[in-house]
C-alpha positions in Angstrom: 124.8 57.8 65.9 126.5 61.1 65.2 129.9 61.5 65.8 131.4 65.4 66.6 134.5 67.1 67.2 134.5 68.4 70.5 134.5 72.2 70.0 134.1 74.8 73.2 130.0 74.4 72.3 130.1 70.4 73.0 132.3 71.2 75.8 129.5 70.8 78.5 128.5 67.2 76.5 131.9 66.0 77.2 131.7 67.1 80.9 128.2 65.3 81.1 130.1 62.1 79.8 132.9 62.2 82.0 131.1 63.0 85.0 128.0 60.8 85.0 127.4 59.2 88.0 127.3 55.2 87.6 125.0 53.2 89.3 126.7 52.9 92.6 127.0 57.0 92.6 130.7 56.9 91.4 132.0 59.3 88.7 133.5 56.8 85.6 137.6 56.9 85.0 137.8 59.8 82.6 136.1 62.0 85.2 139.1 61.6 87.8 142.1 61.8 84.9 140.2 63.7 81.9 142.5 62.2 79.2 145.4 64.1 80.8 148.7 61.6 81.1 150.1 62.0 78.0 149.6 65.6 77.9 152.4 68.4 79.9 149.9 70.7 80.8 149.7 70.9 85.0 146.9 72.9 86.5 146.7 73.3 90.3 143.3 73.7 89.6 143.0 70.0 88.3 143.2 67.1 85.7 139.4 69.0 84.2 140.2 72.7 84.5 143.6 71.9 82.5 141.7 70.0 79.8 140.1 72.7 79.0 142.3 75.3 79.4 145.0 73.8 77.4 142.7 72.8 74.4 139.1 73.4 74.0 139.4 77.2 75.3 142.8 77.4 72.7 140.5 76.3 70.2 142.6 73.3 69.8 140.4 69.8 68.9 141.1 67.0 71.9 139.0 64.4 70.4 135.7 63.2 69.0 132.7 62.7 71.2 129.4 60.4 69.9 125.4 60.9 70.2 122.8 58.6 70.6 119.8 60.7 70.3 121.4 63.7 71.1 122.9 62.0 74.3 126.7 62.0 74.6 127.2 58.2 74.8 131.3 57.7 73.8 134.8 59.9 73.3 138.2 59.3 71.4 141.0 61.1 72.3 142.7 62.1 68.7 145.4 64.8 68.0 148.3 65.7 66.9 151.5 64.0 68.7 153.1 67.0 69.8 149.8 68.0 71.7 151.0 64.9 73.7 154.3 65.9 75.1 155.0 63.0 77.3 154.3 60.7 74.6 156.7 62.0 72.3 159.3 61.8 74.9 158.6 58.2 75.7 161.3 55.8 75.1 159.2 53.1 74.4 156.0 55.3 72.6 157.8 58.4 70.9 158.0 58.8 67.4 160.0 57.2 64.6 162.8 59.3 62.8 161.9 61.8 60.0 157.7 62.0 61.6 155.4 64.5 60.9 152.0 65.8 60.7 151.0 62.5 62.6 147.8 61.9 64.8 147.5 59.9 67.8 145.0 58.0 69.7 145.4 58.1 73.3 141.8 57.3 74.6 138.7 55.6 74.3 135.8 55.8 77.1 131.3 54.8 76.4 129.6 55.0 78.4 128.9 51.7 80.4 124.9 51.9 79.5 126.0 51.9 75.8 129.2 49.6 75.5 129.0 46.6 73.1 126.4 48.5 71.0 129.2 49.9 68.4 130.2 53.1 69.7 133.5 52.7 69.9 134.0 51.0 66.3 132.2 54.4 65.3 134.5 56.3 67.2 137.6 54.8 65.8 136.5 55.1 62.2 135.6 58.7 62.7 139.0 59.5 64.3 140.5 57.7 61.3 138.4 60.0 59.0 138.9 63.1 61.3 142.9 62.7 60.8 143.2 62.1 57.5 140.4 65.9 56.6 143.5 67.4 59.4 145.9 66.3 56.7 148.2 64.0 58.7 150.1 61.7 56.9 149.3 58.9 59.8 147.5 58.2 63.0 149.4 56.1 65.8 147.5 53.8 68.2 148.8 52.0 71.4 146.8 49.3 72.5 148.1 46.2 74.8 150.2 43.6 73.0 147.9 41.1 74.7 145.2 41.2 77.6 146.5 39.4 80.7 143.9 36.7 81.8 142.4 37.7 84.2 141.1 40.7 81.9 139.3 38.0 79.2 137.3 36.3 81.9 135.4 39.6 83.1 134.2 41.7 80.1 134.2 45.1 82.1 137.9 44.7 83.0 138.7 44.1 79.8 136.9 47.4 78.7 138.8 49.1 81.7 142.0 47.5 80.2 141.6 48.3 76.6 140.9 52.1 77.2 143.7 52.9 74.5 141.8 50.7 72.2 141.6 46.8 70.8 144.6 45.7 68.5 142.1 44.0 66.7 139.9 46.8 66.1 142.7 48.7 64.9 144.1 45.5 62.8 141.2 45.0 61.0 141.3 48.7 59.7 144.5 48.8 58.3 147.4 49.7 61.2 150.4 48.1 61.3 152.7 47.2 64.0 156.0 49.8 64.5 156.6 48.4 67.7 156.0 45.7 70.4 157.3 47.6 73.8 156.2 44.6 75.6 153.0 45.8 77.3 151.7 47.5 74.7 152.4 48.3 70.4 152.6 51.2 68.8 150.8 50.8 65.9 150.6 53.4 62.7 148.2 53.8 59.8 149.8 55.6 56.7 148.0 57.7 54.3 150.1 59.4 52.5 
């Protein structure tokens, strides 16, 4: 598995992923929202043409998108926090006092033909690894304080559930929790 930044050249990989059809024809969840709430940017022309307008064609890194034999297969969402104006307004998801040159991760989305297989551990150790080369000094991480039930009976809701990522996953690599807003934490790795 190879792990890129996505860069205006990978920009039709990432629109591959996003728009796949599934096996009952439908287009996956990232192809309807394109990683957009967190972000300001409107476009009448759409959650995709905004995307790209506000970061690949400014040259600006969105994320991290993974290959399996040269097939896009996975994508983390992972930038800078002010790229993410509405999450550093938040009340309950902004940042603490005195932040800077932080990193968040907003996103996670493989490809149903490729889930369970690792991509999204690869994904989350390469965003790790891609924020610390950018020269934050941490990366924040908002996954649910706990999956409701019904989500831990049916392993493809909790996928669909878990989209900002596994509090495990990001436990067991070294993130700490900030804050418990109730439905989900904000959790923070330090480097510096």
């Amino acid at each position: 598995m190879e792990v890129h930044v996505v860069t205006a050249d990978r920009w039709a990989d990432l629109v591959a992923l996003f728009e796949r059809k599934g096996p009952r024809g439908g287009i996956p969840i990232p192809g309807h929202c394109w990683c957009q709430a967190w972000r300001d940017q409107e476009s009448p022309d759409g959650p995709k043409a905004n995307f790209k307008a506000a970061t690949v064609d400014q040259d600006r890194h969105p994320g991290l998108i993974a290959y399996l034999d040269d097939r896009p297969v996975g994508w983390v969402a992972v930038a800078p926090r002010p790229d993410h104006g509405k999450l550093e307004r938040s009340r309950k998801y902004g940042p603490t006092p005195d932040d800077h040159d932080v990193f968040a991760i907003t996103c996670f989305y493989v490809d149903r033909d490729h889930r369970g297989t690792g991509v999204a551990s690869a994904l989350l150790d390469a965003a790790i690894t891609y924020a610390r080369n950018a020269g934050a000094q941490a990366l924040d991480a908002f996954p649910k304080a706990t999956l409701a039930p019904h989500t831990l009976a049916n392993r493809r809701a909790e996928e669909n559930d878990s989209f900002m990522g596994r509090r495990a996953s990001y436990e067991a690599r070294g993130f700490t929790t900030l804050r418990d807003t109730g439905a989900r934490l904000v959790m923070r790795l330090t480097f510096i």
